[in-house]
C-alpha positions in Angstrom: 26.4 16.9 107.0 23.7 17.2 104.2 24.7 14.5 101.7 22.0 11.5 102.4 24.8 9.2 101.4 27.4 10.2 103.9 27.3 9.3 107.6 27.7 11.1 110.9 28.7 9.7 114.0 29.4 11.7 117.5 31.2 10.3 120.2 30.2 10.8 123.6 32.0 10.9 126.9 29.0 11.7 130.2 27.0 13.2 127.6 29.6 15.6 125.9 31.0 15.0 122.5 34.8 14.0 122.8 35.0 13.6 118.8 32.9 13.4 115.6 33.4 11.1 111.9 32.1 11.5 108.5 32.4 8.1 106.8 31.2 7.7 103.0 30.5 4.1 102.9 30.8 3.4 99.3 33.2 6.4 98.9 36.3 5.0 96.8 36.1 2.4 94.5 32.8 1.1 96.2 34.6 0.9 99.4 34.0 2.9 102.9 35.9 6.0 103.0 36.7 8.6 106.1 36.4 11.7 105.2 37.2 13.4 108.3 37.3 12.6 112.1 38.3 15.0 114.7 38.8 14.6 118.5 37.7 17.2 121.1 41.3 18.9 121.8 40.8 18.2 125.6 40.3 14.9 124.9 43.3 14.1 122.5 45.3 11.4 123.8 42.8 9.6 125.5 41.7 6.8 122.8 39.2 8.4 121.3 39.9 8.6 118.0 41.4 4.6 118.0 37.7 3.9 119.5 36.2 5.6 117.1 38.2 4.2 113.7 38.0 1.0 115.4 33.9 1.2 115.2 33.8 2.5 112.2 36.2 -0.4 110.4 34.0 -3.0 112.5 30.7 -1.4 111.3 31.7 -1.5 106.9 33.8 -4.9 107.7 30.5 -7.0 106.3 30.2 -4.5 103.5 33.8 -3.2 102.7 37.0 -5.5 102.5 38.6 -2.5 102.6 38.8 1.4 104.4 40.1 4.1 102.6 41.2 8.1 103.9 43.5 10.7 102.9 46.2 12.9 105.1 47.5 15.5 104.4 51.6 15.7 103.9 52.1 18.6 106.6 49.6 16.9 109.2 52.8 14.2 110.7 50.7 13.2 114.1 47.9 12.1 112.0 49.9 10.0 109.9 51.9 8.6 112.9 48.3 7.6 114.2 46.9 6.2 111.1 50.7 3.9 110.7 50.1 2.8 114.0 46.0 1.5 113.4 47.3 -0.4 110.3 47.0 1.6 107.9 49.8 2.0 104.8 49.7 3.9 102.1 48.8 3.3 98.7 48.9 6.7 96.5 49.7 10.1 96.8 47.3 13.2 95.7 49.6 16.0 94.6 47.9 19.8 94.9 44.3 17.9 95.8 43.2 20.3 98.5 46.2 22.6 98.8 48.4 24.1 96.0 52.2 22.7 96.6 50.5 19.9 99.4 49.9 16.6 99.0 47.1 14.4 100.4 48.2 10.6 101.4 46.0 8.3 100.2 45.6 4.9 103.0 44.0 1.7 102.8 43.6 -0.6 105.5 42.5 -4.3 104.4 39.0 -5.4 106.7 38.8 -8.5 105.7 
């Protein structure tokens, strides 16, 4: 990550990273946006990635009344995980990334 106005964040589990997040925190209409979060594949399952959203809404929840990030149509476990932290959707990106794919657009309210 080289753009100064995006941040990194690592999460650690006995010193080894279990995931990572990119967060732009003015990155849609002013308001905090992920851009991408992964979880180490041996560590799926575990809370991780929860833990990790959960920091990141209450780190911008002073700043942002609200957290945006996209999903992709095809990526269903993702989306099932994102439904189930509270987030709904609000638009939908046809072609953005992928010719004949569509990327969800969510929101989350913070405040």
């Amino acid at each position: 990550v080289r753009d100064p106005q995006h941040e990194a964040y690592v999460a650690t589990i006995n010193g080894e990273a279990a995931g990572t997040m990119i967060i732009h925190p003015k990155g849609l209409a002013g308001a905090a946006y992920l851009k991408s979060i992964a979880v180490t594949p041996s560590r799926r399952g575990q809370g991780i990635g929860a833990a990790m959203l959960e920091y990141a809404e209450q780190r911008y929840k002073s700043r942002s009344r609200h957290f945006f990030l996209c999903v992709s149509d095809f990526n269903e476990r993702a989306r099932a995980f994102y439904t189930r932290q509270g987030y709904v959707p609000v638009g939908l990106l046809k072609d953005h990334i992928m010719d004949g794919k569509s990327e969800h657009l969510l929101v989350k309210r913070l405040v």
